[in-house]
N, C-alpha and C positions, 0 to 999 in steps of 0.2 A: 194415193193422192195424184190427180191430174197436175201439168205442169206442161207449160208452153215447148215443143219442139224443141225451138230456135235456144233453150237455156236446158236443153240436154244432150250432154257431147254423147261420140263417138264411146267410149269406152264404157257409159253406162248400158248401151244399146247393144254392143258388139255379141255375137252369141247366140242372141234371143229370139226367140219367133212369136210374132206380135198378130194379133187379130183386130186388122181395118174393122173398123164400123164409122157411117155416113150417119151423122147428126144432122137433121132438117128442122129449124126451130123455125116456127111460122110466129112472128114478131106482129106485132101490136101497132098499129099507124099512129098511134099516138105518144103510148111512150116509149117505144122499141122494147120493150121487154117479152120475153117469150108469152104466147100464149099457151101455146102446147109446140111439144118435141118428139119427132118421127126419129126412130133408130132403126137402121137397116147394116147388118153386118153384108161386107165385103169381100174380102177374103183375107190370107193369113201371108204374111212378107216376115224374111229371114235377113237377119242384120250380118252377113256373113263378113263382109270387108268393109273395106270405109266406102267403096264404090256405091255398095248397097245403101250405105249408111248417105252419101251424098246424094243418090237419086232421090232418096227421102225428102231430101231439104230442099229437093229441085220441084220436086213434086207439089209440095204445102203449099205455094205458091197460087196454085188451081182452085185454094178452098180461102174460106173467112177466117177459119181459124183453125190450127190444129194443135191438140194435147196430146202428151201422154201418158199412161199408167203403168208404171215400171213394176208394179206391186202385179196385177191384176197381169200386164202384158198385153195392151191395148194401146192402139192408135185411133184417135176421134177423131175425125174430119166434119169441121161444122162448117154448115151452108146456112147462109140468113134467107129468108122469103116473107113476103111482105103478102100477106092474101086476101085483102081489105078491112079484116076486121078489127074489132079494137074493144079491148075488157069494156064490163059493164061500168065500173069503176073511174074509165077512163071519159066514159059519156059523161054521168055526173059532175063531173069538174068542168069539161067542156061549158 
């Protein structure tokens, strides 16, 4: 189960080596909701001290949103992008 960074300490992370992946959801002009979502792995970051563990937190900062999967051992980094379109669904109501 995903779960916000910012509501996962140090001691759950401590230890672990995690594999970044870049989330690119191209959102919808209309209702913001994703249309489709681009996943591109990154590379793989080691929680060795809290140092490690703080660059993280410093880092998140750069992105929209970031989760993570403690089960799995995954950091998301989501980016929003807007790239004109918008559901068929969304026209209709229009």
């Amino acid at each position: 189960m995903k779960r916000a960074l910012s509501t996962v300490g140090y001691e759950e992370m401590k230890g672990k080596t995690f594999t970044e992946i870049r989330v690119d959801e191209k959102l919808c002009e209309v209702c913001d909701k994703p249309l489709r979502t681009e996943e591109k792995i990154l590379k793989t970051v080691q929680i060795t001290d809290y140092n490690s563990y703080s660059n993280l937190l410093t880092r998140q900062r750069a992105h929209d949103r970031v989760e993570v999967d403690l089960q799995e051992n995954k950091i998301y980094l989501y980016h929003h992008d807007y790239p004109g379109d918008v559901h068929p669904g969304c026209i209709e109501k229009l």
